[in-house]
N, C-alpha and C positions, 0 to 999 in steps of 0.2 A: 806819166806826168799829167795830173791836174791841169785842165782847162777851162777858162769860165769867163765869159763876154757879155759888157754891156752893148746889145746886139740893136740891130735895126732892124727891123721887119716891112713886110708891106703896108701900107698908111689907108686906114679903111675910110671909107665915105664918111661914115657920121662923126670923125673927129675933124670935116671939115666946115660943116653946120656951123655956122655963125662968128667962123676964126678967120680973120683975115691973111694975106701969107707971111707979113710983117711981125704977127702976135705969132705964129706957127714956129718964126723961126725964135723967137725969145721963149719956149717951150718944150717939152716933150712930154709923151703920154706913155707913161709905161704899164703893160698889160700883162705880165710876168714877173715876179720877183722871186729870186730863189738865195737861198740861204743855208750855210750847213759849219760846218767846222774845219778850219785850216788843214792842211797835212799833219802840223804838231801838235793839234787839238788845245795849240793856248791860245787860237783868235777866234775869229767871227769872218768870216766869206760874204760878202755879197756881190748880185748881182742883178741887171736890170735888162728884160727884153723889152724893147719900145719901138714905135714908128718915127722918122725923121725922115720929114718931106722936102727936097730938093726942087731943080727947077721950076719953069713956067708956074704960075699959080699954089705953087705947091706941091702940086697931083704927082709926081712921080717919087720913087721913094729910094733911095738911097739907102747900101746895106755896111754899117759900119760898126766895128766892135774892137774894144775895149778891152783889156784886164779887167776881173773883176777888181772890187776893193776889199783890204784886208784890214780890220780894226780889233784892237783889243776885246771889242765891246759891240755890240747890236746897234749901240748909240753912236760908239765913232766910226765905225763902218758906215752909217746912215749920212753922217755927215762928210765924211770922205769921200760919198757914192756923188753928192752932190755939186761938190767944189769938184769934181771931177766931168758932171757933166756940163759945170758950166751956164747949166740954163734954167727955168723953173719946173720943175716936173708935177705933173700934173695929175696926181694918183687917183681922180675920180674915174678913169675908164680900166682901174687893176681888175683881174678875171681870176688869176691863179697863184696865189703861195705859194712855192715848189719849197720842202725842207728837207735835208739829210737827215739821214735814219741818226747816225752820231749827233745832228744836235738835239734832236727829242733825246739820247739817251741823259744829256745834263740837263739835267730841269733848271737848275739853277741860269743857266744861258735862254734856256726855252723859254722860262718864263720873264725874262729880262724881256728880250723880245717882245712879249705878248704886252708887257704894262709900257713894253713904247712905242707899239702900235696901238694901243689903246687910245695915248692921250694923241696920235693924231688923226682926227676929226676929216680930215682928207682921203684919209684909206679904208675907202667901203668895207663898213661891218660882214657885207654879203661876197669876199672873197673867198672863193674855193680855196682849200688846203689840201695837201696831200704830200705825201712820206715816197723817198726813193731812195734806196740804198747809195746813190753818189748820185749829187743834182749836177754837176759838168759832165760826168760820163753819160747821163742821162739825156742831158739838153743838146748835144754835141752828137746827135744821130740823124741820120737822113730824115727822118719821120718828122721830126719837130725842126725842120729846117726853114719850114716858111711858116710866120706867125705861131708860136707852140704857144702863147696864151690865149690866145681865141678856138685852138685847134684842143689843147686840157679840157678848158672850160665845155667844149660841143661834147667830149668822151664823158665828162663827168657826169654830168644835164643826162645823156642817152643811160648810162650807167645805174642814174636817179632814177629815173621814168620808167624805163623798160626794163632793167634789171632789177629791180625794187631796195637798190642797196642803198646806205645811208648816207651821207655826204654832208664833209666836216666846213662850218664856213669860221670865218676871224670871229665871229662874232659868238657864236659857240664856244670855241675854244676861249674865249675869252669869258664870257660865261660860268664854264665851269670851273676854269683857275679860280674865280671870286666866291663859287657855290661851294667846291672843294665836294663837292657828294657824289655818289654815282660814278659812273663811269663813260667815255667816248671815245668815240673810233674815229681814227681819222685813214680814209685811203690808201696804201700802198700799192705804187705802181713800178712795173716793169717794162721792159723791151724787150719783145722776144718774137724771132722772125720779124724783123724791121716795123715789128705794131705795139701800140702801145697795149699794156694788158690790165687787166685789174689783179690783184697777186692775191691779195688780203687786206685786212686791215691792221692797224698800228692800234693797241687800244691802251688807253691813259684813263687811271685810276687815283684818287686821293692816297698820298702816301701811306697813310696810318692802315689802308687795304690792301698797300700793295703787295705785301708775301701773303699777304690768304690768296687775292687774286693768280701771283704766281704758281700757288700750288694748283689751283682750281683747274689753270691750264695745264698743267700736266699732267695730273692726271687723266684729264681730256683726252 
């Protein structure tokens, strides 16, 4: 059985620069967001990892989770996600996309997604993206048990730098939905022996390519 929480994590220093614990508590910062397709593949799953800071000043952090939310739509899941937390969420400190490998395979939902994160302006263009074969079996591991959107974001950043691999942000992806040319890879990751691993990549092509593309890898 599918599991997926809007989770709390540990509450980092610089989300407390210039908040008072009054604004803190009418708030959340979510630095995770993962997304993929129901069990019946007719909805949309979402889910949110964020910090919520409890006692004295704030400073200590509180670990509480949620059901995800399940919407028809990328749009009513978003809005479901939100009357559900109750509070303003605060998308300028997001780190990591997480998306099921099933919802890239409907472009038709994938792209739904991408033009409604588009028009909001709050959700940094410079979000990592990356592809996992089930995002609740995935996030639901010892490894990502404390902070998994600060802890993505560090694999991916080492993965860029020293592995010379490429790395997919919103803002790319969103790019070439509108350019429609060429081609991009987005990240595919695994867990294996309790670490996170880099597998391959997912790579998305303009439709009117896509069976030359598909022959080209097979023959590969």
């Amino acid at each position: 059985m599918k599991r997926a929480y809007l989770g709390a994590i540990p509450l980092l220093a610089i989300l407390l620069c210039g908040c008072q614990a009054n604004e803190l508590e009418d708030r959340c910062f979510p630095l995770l967001t993962v997304v993929d397709h129901a069990e019946d593949q007719d909805q949309i799953e979402l889910g949110l990892f964020f910090p919520t800071p409890t006692g004295e000043n704030g400073k200590e952090a509180a670990t509480e989770k949620q059901k995800a939310v399940t919407g028809d739509s990328f749009e009513e899941a978003w809005q479901l996600c939100a009357e559900e937390l109750n509070k303003y969420a605060d998308y300028n400190h997001m780190k990591v996309l997480l998306l099921g490998e099933d919802l890239l395979k409907q472009q038709e939902d994938y792209e739904e997604m991408l033009k409604f994160l588009q028009g909001k302006s709050s959700f940094p263009r410079n979000t990592y993206v990356c592809v996992v074969p089930d995002v609740w079996e995935f996030v639901d591991t010892e490894v990502l048990a404390q902070d998994p959107g600060s802890y993505l974001e560090e694999f991916l950043e080492t993965q860029g730098k020293n592995g010379g691999k490429d790395l997919a942000t919103l803002g790319k992806l969103i790019d070439f939905m509108e350019n429609d040319r060429g081609e991009i890879s987005i990240p595919k990751l695994e867990i294996s022996e309790d670490k996170v691993v880099w597998e391959g990549s997912y790579t998305l092509v303009p439709v009117e390519y896509q069976e030359e593309f598909i022959e080209k890898q097979t023959k590969s």
